[in-house]
N, C-alpha and C positions, 0 to 999 in steps of 0.2 A: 824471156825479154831481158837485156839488160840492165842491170842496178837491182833487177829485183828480188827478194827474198824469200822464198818458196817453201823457207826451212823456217821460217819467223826471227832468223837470230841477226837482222839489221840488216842494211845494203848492201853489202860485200859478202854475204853470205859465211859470215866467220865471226863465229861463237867469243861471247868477251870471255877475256882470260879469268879462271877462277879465283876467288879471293880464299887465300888460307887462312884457317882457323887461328894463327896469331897474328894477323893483320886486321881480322874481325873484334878480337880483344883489344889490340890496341885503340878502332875506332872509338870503342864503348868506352874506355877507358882515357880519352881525348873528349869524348859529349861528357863524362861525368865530371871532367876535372874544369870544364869550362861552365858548366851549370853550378860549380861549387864555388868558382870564382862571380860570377853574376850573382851568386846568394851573398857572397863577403862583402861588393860591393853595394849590394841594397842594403843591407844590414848598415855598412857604414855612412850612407848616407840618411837613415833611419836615425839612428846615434848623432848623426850630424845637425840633423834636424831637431833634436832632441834638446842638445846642448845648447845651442842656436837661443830655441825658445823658452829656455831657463835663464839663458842670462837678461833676456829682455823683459820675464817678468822680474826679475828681479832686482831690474832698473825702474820696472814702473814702481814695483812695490818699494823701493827704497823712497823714492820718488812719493808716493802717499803719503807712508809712514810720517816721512817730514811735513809735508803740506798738513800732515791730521793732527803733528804736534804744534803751529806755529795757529792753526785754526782752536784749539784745543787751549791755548793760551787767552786769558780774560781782553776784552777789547778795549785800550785804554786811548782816548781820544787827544791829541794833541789840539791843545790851546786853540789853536787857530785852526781846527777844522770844524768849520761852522756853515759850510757848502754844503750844497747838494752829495748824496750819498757820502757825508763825512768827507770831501773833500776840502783840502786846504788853500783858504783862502788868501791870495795878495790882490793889494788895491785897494781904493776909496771905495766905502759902501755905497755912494752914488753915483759912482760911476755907469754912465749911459750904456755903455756893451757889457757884455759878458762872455768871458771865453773860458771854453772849458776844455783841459789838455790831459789827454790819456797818455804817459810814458812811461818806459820801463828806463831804470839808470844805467844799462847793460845792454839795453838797443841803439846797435849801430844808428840807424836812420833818426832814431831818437837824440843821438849826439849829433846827427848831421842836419838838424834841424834846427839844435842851439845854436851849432855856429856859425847857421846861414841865417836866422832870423830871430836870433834869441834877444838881440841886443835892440831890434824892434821892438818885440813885446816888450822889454825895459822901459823901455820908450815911451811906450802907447799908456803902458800903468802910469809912469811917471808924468804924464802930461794928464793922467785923469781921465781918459779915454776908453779905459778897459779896467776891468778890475778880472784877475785869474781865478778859476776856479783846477789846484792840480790835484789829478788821481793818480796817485804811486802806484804804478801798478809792479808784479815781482812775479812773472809767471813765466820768467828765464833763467829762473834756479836761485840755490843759496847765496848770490853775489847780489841780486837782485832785489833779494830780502833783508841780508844787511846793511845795502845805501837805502832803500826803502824806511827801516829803522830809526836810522842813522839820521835823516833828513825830517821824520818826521817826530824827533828828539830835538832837531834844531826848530822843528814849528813851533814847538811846546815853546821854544824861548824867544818866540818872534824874531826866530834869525834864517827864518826858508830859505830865501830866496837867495839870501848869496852863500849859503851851503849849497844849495841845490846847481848854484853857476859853476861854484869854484869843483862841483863832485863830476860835472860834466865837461868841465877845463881839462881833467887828464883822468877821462874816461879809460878805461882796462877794456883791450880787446876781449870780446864776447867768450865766456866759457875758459879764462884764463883764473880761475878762482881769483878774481879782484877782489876790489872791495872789501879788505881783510877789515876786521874792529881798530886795529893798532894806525891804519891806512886812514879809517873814516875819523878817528879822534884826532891824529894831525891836521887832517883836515878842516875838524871843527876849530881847533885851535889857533888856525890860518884867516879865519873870520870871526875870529874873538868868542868861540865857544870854548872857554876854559872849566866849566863850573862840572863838577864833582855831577851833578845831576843830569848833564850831556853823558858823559863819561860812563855812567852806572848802566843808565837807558841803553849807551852803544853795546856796551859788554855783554848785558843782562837780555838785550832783546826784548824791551821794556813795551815795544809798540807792535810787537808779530802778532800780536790777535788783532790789531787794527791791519796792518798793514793787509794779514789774511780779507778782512771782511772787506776791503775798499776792492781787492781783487774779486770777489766774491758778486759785488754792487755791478762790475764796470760786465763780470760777463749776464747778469740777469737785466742788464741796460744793452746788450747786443752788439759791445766793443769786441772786436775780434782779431785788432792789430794794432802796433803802436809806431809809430805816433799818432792817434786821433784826434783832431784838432776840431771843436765847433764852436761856432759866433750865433751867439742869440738860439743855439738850436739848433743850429744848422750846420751840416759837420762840409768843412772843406776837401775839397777835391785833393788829390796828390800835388798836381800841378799850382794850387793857391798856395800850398807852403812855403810861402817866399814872401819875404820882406814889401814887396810892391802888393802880391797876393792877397796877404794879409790886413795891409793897409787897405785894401782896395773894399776886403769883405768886410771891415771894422766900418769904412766909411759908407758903404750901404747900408750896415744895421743901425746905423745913426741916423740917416736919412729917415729910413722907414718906421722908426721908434720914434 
């Protein structure tokens, strides 16, 4: 029958050509040298993986280390933090609301909150309406903990509040190591914090055991971002951060108080 193979060696009836003994060596010797190559490349991505996850612990652990010295530091309370979980008070003490504001001085959204309604809550204190309760918080790094410091050295001299405006007036892009000590004493200086006492606290990092614990307070209170804003309790939506928002949730808690 045609095509067919009666000898078993394929359709044509013709035998495949023999393979010599040095084209056999050379196959072995192309499987080894590609199997050797696959083992260099695992290898180096073994190594790569390796390096990888040394530097990142090495980022957390630099990263503790700091956070266990600044916790590690005695908790010195500034003056005016006489709020809840040590938080710093501005305001009449009878004042009818109460607002209590989670920010970091290094969060974007935190300066874009000042400068869309910061000059409300000014407002709202200054008319007797709100009294502040603010928690420093500093869980965006070293830049964080020295306006943190810084600001709550200006509590201690009952001058928060416009430290706290004029340090969010020319806020430092996020992770730009701002906020240097030499940065935050012009600063105080700019609001009439001249006293040897501003100065020492800035340098010395006089308030890092507090600054640690109020961080410590806002995460066993269930803060998990900043800026957290709440009226009487009651924490505001994204969209109430604004000036009308704001006003709108101040004048409910008044009603209902």
């Amino acid at each position: 029958m045609a095509g067919s193979d009666p000898a078993g060696d394929g359709p044509t009836g013709k035998r495949p050509a023999s393979v010599s003994a040095a084209e056999r060596r050379e196959r072995v010797a192309a499987a080894r040298r590609a199997e050797a190559a696959k083992e260099r490349r695992r290898r180096q991505l073994i190594i790569g993986s390796v390096v990888a996850g040394l530097l990142v612990l090495a980022a957390v652990i630099g990263f503790a280390v700091q956070s266990s010295r600044e916790e590690s530091k005695p908790v010195v309370l500034p003056s005016t933090a006489t709020g809840p979980d040590n938080s710093i008070v501005v305001g009449q003490a009878d004042a009818p609301v109460t607002v209590d504001i989670y920010e970091d001085f290094q969060c974007p959204a935190c300066g874009q909150l000042e400068k869309t309604t910061g000059s409300t809550i000014s407002d709202l204190i200054d008319a007797g309406d709100i009294k502040v309760n603010y928690h420093l918080m500093s869980f965006l790094g070293p830049e964080s903990v020295r306006a943190a410091n810084a600001a709550s050295a200006a509590a201690d001299e009952n001058k928060f509040k416009p430290f706290h405006d004029a340090l969010f007036a020319d806020q430092p892009t996020e992770h730009t190591d701002g906020y240097q000590n030499d940065t935050l004493i012009e600063k105080g200086a700019s609001v009439g914090l001249t006293s040897t006492a501003f100065v020492d606290a800035v340098r010395n990092g006089k308030f890092d055991g507090y600054v640690a614990k109020v961080d410590e307070s806002a995460s066993k209170a269930g803060v998990t971002s900043t800026p957290t804003v709440l009226v009487d309790s009651k924490q505001l939506s994204a969209d109430q951060l604004t000036p009308d928002g704001l006003k709108a949730a101040v004048a409910a808690a008044k009603k209902n108080g």
